[in-house]
C-alpha positions as CSV (number, residue, x, y, z in Angstrom):
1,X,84.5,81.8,99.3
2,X,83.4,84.5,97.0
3,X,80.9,86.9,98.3
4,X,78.9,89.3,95.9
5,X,80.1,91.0,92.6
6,X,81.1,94.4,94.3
7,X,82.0,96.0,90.7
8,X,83.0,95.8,86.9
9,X,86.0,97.8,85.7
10,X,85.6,99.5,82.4
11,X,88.5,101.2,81.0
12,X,87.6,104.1,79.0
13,X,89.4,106.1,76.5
14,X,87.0,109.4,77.4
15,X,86.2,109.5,80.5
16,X,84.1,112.7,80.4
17,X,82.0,111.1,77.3
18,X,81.8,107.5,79.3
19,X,80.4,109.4,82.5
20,X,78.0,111.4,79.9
21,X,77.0,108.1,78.6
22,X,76.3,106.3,82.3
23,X,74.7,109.8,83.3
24,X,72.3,111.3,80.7
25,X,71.9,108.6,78.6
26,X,71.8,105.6,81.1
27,X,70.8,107.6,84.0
28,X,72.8,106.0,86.2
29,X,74.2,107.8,89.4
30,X,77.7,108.9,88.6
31,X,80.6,110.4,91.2
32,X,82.7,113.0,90.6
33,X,86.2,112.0,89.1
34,X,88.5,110.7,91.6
35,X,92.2,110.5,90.8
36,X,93.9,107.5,92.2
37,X,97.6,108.3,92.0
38,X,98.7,105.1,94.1
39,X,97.2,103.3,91.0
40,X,97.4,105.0,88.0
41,X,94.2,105.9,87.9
42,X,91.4,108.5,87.5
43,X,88.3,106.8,88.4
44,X,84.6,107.2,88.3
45,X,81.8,105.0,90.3
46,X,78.3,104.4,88.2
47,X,76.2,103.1,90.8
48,X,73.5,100.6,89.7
49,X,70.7,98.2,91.5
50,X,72.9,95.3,92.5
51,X,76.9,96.5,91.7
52,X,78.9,99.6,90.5
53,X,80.4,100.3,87.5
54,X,84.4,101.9,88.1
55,X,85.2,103.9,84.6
56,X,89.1,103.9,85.0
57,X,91.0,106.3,82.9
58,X,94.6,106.5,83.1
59,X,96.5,108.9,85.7
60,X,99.5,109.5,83.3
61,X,101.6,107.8,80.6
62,X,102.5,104.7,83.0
63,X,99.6,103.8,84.1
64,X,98.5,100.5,83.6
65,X,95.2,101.4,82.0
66,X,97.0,103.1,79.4
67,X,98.8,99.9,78.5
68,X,95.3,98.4,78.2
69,X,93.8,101.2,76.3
70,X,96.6,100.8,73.4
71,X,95.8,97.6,73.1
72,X,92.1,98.3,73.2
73,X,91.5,101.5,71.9
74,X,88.0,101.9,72.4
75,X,88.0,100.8,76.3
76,X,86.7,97.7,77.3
77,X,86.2,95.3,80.8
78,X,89.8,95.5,83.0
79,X,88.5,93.7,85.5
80,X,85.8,92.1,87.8
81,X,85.8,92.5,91.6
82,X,84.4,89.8,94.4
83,X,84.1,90.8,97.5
84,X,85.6,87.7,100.1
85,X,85.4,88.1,104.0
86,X,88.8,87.4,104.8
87,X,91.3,88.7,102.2
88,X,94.2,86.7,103.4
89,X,92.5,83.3,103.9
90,X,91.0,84.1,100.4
91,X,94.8,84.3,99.0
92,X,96.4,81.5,100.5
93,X,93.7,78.5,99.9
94,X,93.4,80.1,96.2
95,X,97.5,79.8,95.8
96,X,96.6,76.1,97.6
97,X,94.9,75.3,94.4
98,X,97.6,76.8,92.2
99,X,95.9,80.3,91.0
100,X,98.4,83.4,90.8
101,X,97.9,86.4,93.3
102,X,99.7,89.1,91.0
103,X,102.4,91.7,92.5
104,X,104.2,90.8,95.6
105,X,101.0,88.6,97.0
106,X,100.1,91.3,99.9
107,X,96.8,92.9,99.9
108,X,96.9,96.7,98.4
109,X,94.4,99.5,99.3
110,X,92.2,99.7,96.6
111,X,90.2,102.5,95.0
112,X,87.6,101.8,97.5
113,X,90.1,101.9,100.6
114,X,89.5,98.4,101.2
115,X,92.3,95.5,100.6
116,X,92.7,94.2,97.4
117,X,94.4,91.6,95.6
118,X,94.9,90.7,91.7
119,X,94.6,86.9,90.4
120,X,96.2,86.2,87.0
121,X,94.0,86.0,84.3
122,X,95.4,83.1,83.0
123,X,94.2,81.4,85.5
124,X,90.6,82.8,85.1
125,X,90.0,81.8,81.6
126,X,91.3,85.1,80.7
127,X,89.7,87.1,83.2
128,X,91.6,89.8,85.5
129,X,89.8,89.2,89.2
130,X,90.1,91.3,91.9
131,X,89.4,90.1,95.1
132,X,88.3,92.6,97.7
133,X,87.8,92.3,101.5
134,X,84.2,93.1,102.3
């Protein structure tokens, strides 16, 4: 069921000093900022050989990166993203098994302005998934 690892979500408490890291240290391919109001979010894509890196930085005081960052200060992985053909089918045999699809259980648009859904990290030996339609 899941395809390829389409990215790895880094919250980051600076986002100018994380793209400055990916960028002239790294020398990685960085976007410009894109702010994400729907979710919370500025975000930033690092583009690598095989994946992208999103650098999410929150879009205001409820944003739920800025819960993450006060519990991790320093940033740190939010999440991991698999890409699945069929985003729906990918839900319902997962809840077969007894994995959590967070929020209401439809698909969102995600930062990519592709479906998206949210398993429960629980159930992913601690790991927030997100699960995106290719």
């Amino acid at each position: 069921m899941l395809g390829r690892l389409n990215h790895v979500a880094i919250a980051v408490p600076d986002l100018d000093a994380a793209v400055s890291t990916y960028r002239d240290t790294l020398g990685a391919v960085v976007s410009a900022p894109l702010a994400q109001p729907a979710h919370g979010v500025t975000v930033v894509f690092v583009d690598v050989a095989n994946t992208r890196i999103e650098l999410l930085n929150p879009l205001g005081a409820n944003s739920p990166i800025a819960g993450f960052l006060a519990r991790n200060p320093a940033g740190g992985i939010h999440h991991i993203c698999f890409e699945v053909e069929d985003i729906l089918a990918a839900r319902d045999q997962l809840k077969a098994t007894g994995l959590r699809v967070l929020g209401d259980g439809e698909p969102k648009i995600g930062a990519h302005d592709k479906p998206v859904l949210f398993l429960h990290p629980k159930d992913l030996n601690g790991t927030l998934v997100e699960l995106q339609q290719a």
